[in-house]
C-alpha positions as CSV (number, residue, x, y, z in Angstrom):
1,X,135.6,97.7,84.1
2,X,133.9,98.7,81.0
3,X,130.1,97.3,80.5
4,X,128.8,96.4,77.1
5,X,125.2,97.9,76.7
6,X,122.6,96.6,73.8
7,X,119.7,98.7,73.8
8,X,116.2,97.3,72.3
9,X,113.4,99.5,71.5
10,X,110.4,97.3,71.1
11,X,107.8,99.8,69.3
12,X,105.5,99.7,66.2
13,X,105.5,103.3,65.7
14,X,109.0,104.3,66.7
15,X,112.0,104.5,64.3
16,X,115.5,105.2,65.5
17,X,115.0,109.0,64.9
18,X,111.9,109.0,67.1
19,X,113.2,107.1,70.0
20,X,113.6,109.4,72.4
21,X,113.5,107.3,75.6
22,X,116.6,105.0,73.8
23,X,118.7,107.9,72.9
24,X,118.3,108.9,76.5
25,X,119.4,105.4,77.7
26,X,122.4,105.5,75.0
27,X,123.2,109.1,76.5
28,X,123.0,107.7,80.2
29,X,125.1,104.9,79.6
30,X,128.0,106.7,78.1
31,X,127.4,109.6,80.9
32,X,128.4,106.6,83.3
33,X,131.7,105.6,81.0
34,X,130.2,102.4,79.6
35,X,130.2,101.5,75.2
36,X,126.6,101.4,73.8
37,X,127.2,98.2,71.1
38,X,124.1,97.8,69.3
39,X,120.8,99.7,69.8
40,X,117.7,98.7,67.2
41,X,113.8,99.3,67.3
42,X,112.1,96.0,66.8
43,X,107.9,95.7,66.6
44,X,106.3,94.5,69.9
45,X,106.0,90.9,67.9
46,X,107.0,88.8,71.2
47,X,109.2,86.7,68.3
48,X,111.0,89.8,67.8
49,X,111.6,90.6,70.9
50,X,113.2,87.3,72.4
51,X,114.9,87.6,69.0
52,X,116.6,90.7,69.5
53,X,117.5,89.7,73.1
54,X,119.1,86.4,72.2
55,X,121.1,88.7,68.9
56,X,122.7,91.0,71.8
57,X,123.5,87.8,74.2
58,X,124.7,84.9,72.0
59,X,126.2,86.7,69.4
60,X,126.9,89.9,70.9
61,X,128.1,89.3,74.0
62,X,126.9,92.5,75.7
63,X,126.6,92.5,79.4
64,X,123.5,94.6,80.1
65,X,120.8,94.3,77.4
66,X,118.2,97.5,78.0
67,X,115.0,96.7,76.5
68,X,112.6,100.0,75.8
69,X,109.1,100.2,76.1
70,X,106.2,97.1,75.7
71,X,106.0,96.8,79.5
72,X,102.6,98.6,79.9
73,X,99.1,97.1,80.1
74,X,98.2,98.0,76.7
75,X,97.8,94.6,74.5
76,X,100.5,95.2,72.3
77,X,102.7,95.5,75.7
78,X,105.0,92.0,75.0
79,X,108.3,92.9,76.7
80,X,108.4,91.2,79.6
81,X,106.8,88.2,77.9
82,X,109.3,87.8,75.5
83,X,111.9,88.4,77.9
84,X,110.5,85.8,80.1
85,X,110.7,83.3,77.3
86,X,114.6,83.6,76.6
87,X,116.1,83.9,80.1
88,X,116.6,81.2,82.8
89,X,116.6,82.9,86.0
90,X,114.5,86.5,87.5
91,X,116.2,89.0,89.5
92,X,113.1,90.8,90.7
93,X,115.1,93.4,93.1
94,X,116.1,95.2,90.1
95,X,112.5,95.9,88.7
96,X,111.2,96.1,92.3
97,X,113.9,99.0,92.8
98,X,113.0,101.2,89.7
99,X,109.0,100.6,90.3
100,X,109.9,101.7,94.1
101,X,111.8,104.6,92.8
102,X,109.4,105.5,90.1
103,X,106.4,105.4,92.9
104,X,107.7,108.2,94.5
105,X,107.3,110.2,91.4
106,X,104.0,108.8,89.9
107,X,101.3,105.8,91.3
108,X,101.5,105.4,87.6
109,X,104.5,103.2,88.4
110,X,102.5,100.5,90.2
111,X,101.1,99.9,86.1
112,X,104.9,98.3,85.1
113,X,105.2,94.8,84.2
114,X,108.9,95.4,83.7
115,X,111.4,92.3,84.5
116,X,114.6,91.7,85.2
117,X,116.3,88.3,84.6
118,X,119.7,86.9,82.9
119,X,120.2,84.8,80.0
120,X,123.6,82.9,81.1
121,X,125.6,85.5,82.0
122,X,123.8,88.9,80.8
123,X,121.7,90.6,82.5
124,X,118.3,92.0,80.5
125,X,116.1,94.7,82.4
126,X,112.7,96.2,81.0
127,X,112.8,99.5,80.9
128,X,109.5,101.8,80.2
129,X,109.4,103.3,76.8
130,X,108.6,107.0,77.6
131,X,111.7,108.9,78.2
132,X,110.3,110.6,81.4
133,X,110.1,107.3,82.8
134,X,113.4,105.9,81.1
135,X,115.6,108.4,82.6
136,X,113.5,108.2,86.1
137,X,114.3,104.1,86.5
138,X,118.0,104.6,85.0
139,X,118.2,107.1,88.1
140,X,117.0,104.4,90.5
141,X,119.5,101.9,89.6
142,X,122.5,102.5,87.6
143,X,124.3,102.3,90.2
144,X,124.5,98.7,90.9
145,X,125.5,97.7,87.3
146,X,128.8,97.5,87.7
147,X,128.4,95.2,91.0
148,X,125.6,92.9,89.2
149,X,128.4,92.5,86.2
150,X,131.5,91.7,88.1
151,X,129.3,89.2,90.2
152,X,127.9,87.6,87.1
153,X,131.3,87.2,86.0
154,X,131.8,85.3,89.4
155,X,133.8,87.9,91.8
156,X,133.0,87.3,95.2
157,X,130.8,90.3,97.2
């Protein structure tokens, strides 16, 4: 099974060019055989955000919808906010899993407000906007994309 990826970088001083941490996700995904279908940098306006998210969902249709960055402390931080305000339903072991593998590496980790929920039947997860970081909570749970997908699409366990 092929999984559709949208990546959303949600930064007011990153372009496309500068995006480190999302050309690292775009790298990772393909590394793992799934199509990249849209990735964009969006300002850390909430608006936006939820914008952009309901863009890769509704219209879309991809399966996984990375955002990038805004799930700090810092004001600006809106991410998980605005992903809160387009999704029905939280899956909290996904961004319990990548602050529990990041935590080995840095307490820094315990500072993530990153969520993970589903709009119908995509799935959106927060990732932080470093690349360090972005490529440390990939590593922590890529591996049960393709089991959240096929179970969202209703296969049995």
């Amino acid at each position: 099974m092929t999984i559709r990826f949208a990546i959303i970088t949600c930064s007011d001083t990153r372009s496309i060019a500068e995006d480190s941490a999302g050309a690292a996700l775009e790298d990772l995904v393909r590394a793992d055989g799934w199509d990249v279908i849209s990735h964009v940098v969006v300002t850390d306006e909430r608006a936006s955000i939820s914008q952009a998210i309901v863009k890769a969902a509704d219209e879309l249709d991809a399966d996984i919808i990375l955002t990038c960055g805004g799930t700090g402390l810092s004001l600006r931080d809106n991410t998980p906010e605005a992903t809160a305000d387009v999704c029905e339903r939280n899956v909290p072991g996904i961004a319990e899993a990548m602050r529990a593998h990041s935590l080995a590496i840095t307490g820094r980790a315990m500072l993530s407000r990153a969520l993970c929920m589903q709009r119908g039947s995509h799935l959106v997860v927060n990732f932080p906007g470093s690349l360090k970081a972005a490529r440390e909570n990939w590593d922590g749970i890529h591996e049960q994309f393709q089991h959240a997908v096929e179970m969202t699409a209703g296969a049995g366990h």
